[in-house]
C-alpha positions as CSV (number, residue, x, y, z in Angstrom):
1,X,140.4,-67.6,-36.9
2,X,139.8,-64.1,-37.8
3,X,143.1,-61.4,-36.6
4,X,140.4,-59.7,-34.0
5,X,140.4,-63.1,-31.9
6,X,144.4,-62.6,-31.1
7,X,144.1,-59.4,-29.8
8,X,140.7,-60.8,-27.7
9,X,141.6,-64.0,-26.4
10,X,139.4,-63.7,-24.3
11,X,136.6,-63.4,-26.5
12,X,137.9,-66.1,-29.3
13,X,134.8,-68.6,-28.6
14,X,132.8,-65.7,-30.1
15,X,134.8,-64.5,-32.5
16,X,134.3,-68.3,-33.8
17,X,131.3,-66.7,-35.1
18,X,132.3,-64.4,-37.8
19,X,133.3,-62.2,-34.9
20,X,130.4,-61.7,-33.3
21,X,130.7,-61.0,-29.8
22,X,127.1,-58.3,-29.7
C-alpha cells in the first residue's frame, strides 16, 4: 500500500486504488 494510506487510515480502502480518494 502506497506511504499516503498510513498517514490516512482512514481513507486506506481508497487509497487501495492508486490513491484515489476524489
Amino acid at each position: 500500500m502506497p506511504a499516503g494510506a498510513l498517514l490516512t487510515g482512514n481513507k486506506i480502502r481508497t487509497f487501495t486504488h492508486d490513491g484515489a480518494d476524489s
